[in-house]
N, C-alpha and C positions, 0 to 999 in steps of 0.2 A: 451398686448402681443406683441404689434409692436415694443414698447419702448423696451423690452427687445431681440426681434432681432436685432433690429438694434442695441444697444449695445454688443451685441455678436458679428455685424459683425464690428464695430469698435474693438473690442479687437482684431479678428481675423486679421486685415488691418494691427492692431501697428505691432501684432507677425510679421507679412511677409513684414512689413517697417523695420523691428527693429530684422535681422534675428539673428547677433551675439551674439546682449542684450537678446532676447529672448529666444537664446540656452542655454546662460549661467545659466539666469535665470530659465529655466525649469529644468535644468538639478540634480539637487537635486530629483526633481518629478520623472526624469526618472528612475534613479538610485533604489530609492525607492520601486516606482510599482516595476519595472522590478526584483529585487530582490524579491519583496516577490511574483509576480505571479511564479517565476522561481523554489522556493521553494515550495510552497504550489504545483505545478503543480507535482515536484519530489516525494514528500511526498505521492499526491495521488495515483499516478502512482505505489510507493513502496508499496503504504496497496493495491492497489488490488493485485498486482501480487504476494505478499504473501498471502493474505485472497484468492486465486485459487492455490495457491500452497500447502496453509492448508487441503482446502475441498478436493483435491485430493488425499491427502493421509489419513486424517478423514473428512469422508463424514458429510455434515452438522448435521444429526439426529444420528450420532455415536460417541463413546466415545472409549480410550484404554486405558486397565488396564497394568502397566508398574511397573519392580523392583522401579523404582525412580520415582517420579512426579516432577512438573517443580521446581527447584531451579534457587531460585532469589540471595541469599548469601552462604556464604562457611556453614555458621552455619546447612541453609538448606540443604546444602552436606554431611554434617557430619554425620545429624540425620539418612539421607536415605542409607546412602552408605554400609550398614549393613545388608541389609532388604532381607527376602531371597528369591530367586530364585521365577519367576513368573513361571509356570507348569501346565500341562493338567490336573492335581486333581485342580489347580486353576479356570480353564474353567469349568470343572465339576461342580463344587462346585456350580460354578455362574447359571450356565442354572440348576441347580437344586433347585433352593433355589429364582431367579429372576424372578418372571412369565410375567414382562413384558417384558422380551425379547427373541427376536425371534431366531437368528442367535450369533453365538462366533469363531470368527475366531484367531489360533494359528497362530503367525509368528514369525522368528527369520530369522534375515540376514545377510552378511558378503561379504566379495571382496575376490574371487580367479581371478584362469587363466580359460579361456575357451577358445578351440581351434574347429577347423574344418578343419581339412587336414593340409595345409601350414600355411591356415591362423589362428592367436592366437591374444588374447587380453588378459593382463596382471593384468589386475585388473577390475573385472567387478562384482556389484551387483547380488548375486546370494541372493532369498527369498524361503524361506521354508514355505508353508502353509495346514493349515489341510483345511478337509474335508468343512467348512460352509464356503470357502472363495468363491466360487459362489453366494455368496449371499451381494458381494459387489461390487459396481457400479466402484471401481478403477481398475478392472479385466476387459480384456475384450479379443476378439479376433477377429480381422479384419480378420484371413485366418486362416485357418484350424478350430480349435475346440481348447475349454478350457479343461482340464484335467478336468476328472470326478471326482466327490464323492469317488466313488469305487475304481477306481487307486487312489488316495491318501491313501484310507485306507490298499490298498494292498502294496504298497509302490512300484510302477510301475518306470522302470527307464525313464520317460518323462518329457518331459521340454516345457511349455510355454514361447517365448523368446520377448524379445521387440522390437521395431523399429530397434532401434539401433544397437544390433548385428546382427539382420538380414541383413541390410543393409551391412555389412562390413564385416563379415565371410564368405559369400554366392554374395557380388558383384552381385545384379540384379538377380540370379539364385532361383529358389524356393526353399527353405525350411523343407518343412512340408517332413516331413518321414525321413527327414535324420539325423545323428547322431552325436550330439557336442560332446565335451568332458569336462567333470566339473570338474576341480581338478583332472583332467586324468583318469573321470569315463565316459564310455559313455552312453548318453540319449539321445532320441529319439524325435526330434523337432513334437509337437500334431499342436499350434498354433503360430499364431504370432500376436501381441498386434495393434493396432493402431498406430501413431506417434503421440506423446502429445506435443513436443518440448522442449522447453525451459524454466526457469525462471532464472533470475540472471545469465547469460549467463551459465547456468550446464545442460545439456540434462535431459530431464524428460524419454530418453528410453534407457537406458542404463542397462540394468537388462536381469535377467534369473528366472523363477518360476520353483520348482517343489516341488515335496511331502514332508509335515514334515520329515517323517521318513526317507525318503533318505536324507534330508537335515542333519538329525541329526545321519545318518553312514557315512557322509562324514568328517561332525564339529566335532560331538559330541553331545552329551545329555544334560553334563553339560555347558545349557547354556539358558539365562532366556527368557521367552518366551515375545510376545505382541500380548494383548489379545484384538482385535478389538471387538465391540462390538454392537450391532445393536437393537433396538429397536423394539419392535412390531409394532409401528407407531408415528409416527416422534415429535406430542403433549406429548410424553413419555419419553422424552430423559431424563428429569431433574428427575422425578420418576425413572425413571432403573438405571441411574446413583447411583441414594440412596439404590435402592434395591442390585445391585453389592457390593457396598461398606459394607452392610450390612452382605450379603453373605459372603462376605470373613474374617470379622472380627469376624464373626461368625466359619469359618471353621479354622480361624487361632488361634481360643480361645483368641482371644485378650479382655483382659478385658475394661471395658468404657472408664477411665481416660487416659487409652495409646492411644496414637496414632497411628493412620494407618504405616502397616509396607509394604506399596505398592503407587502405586499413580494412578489416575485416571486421565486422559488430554482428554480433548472436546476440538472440533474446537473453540467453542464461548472464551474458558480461554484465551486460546493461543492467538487467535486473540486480546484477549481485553487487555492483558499484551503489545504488540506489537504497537498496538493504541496507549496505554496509554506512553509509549513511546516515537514514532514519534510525539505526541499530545506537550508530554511536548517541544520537539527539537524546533517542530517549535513553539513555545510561544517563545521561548528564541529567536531564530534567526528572526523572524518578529519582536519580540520588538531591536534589534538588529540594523534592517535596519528604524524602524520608525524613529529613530535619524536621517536618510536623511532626511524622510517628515519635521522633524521636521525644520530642517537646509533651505529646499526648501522653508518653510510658510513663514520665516522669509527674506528670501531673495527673495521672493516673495511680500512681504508686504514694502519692503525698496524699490522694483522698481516700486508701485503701488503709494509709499507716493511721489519720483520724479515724477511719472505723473500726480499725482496731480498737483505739484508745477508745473511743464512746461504747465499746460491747466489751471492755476488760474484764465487770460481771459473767456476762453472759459464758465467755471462754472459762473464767475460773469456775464456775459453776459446773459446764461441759466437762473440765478437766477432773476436777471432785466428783463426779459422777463413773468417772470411766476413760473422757473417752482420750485417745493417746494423740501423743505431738502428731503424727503424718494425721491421725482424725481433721485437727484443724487448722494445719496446712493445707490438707486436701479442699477445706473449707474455703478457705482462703484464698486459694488461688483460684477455685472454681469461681469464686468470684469477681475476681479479678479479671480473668479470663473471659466470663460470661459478658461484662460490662465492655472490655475490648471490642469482643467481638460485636456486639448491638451497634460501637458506632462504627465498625467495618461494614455491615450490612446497610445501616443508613448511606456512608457511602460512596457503597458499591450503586446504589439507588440513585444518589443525587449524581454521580457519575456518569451513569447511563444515560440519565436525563440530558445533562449539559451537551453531553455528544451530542445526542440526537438534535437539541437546538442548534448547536454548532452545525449540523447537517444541514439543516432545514435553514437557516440564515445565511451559509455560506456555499460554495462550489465546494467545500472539504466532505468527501465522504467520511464514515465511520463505523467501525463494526465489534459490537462487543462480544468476544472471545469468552468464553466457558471457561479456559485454565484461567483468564486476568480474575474475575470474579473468584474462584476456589486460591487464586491466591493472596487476592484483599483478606477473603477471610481465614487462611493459614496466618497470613503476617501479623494479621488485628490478634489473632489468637495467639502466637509467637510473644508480641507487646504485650497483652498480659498476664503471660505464663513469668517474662522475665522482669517485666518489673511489678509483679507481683511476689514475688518472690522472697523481697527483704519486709513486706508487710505479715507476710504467711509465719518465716522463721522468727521474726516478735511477738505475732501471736502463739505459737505452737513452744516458746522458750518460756513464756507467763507461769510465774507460781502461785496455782491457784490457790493456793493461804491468801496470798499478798491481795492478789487479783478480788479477792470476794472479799476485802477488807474495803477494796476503793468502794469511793460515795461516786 
């Protein structure tokens, strides 16, 4: 164990004797780490803050029945883009026919103008939902109250509004009781939402609720609904899922061999599509940057086989003394190794760094992972075990006659 600190602290001596050779030489390591922590760290950063931006609008144990389901090619646009109109005989159908589920909320949404006095906003999220949308966790109301069951079903002109236009129609002033104006209809502020912030720099409160029905004498009827969908308990998600889809093929007389004329999206699809994705990018761009590592092993292994050659004394001396081929091999590669690993830690360093600038300049989140880091420093350590390797067996093959003869 001592034999290998102390060649650790001779590798560490050359680096800070040898600070230009040693930048040079690391610098492939740096490049390397630093790129793939820099990515992996963006990558992580982006699946969470979609996988919280997914469950926020489908809660983990809910699914939505939708005119289209996800299209991945034009082929799948084609089939779906025919499919008709998703409708409250659709919701029906489903809590009649689904027993494991508990709740079915109607939504349909769109961007007008909403005003308050002087103040207007020209394009703003306005959502229409029926009666079981209290029974979803993306509702809420920091002040005042949620719009009831009952006002929904009577089609009441009130409006639950979000952070966002409260904040800016109203300027610090309360709220609740007073009267916007939706598409030049006025409704009656009941609550006001939390502030949920941000994802990918677009406000998550930028929005208006009110009742289907009013929703749909302002829009229109003709216009396809999304059918949130909620589980009896949460172990049931993948069964009601099948009992939904059942229901509807059922109420649509769709015979066996056709195909669903609707789509179904759960948070886990979407997400896993999304994964599956960023998964493939970053394969491609970390095999991308390994060609540094690869470039630093080799120029790492050319400046280990020179110090070989400038310490051929020193070995043939060590070896005339005692000490045997794995002695300095062990030498050597610890060396080797040590020096790897210095620019996998630089970096892991400058890696970190750039994320976080990349954070802070951009809408891209970023989160640096604890296994990326232990595996910059596995890998950097990996790179100079193996091309350390052929400098180690040069030295540890030296006969120290020969060896203690060189000038």
């Amino acid at each position: 164990m001592s034999q290998i600190f102390e060649s650790i602290r001779l590798a560490l001596a050359s680096i800070w004797a040898n600070k230009l050779r040693s930048a040079l030489t690391l610098l492939g390591n740096i490049v390397a780490v630093s790129s793939i922590i820099t990515v992996v760290a963006l990558i992580t950063g982006v699946n969470q803050a979609v996988t919280d931006a997914i469950v926020s609008v489908l809660a983990a144990d809910s699914f939505t029945i939708q005119r289209m389901g996800i299209t991945q090619n034009e082929d799948d646009f084609e089939r779906m883009r025919n499919n008709p109109l998703v409708t409250m005989e659709d919701a029906a159908a489903v809590k009649r026919f689904a027993s494991s589920i508990s709740s079915i909320m109607a939504q349909a949404q769109t961007q007008t103008r909403v005003a308050y006095k002087d103040e207007e906003l020209e394009t703003l999220q306005v959502q229409g939902v029926s009666e079981d949308y209290v029974a979803f966790a993306t509702f809420d109301a920091e002040r005042g109250r949620m719009i009831t069951p009952t006002e929904i079903t009577r089609k009441r002109p009130i409006t639950l509004i979000g952070w966002g236009p409260a904040d800016r129609l109203f300027k610090g002033a309360d709220p609740l009781d007073k009267q916007i104006k939706i598409a030049g209809v006025p409704f009656t502020v009941v609550g006001v939402s939390k502030k949920k912030g941000a994802s990918f720099g677009q406000s998550l409160d930028e929005y208006v609720v009110i009742p289907l029905g009013q929703y749909q004498k302002l829009f229109g009827a003709r216009q396809s609904l999304a059918l949130m969908v909620k589980p009896r308990d949460a172990t049931l998600a993948t069964y009601a899922r099948d009992e939904a889809r059942v229901a509807l093929r059922i109420d649509r007389g769709l015979k066996p061999k056709e195909p669903d004329n609707f789509g179904i999206i759960a948070s886990d699809s979407v997400l896993g599509i999304f994964q599956q994705a960023t998964a493939g990018i970053a394969v491609v761009l970390v095999g991308i940057v390994g060609l540094s590592l690869l470039v630093g092993g080799i120029v790492i292994m050319n400046i280990m086989l020179m110090v070989v050659s400038e310490r051929t004394r020193e070995i043939g001396l060590r070896k005339a003394l005692g000490a045997k081929r794995r002695d300095i091999m062990s030498q050597v590669l610890t060396e080797s190794i040590t020096l790897s690993v210095v620019g996998g830690i630089l970096g892991i360093a400058l890696g970190a760094l750039f994320s976080k600038i990349i954070s802070s300049l951009t809408p891209v989140p970023s989160a640096v992972e604890l296994w990326s880091v232990v595996l910059g420093v596995v890998i950097t350590a990996a790179v100079g075990l193996f091309f350390g390797w052929v400098p180690a067996r040069r030295a540890a093959m030296l006969d120290p006659i020969e060896a203690l003869r060189r000038e």
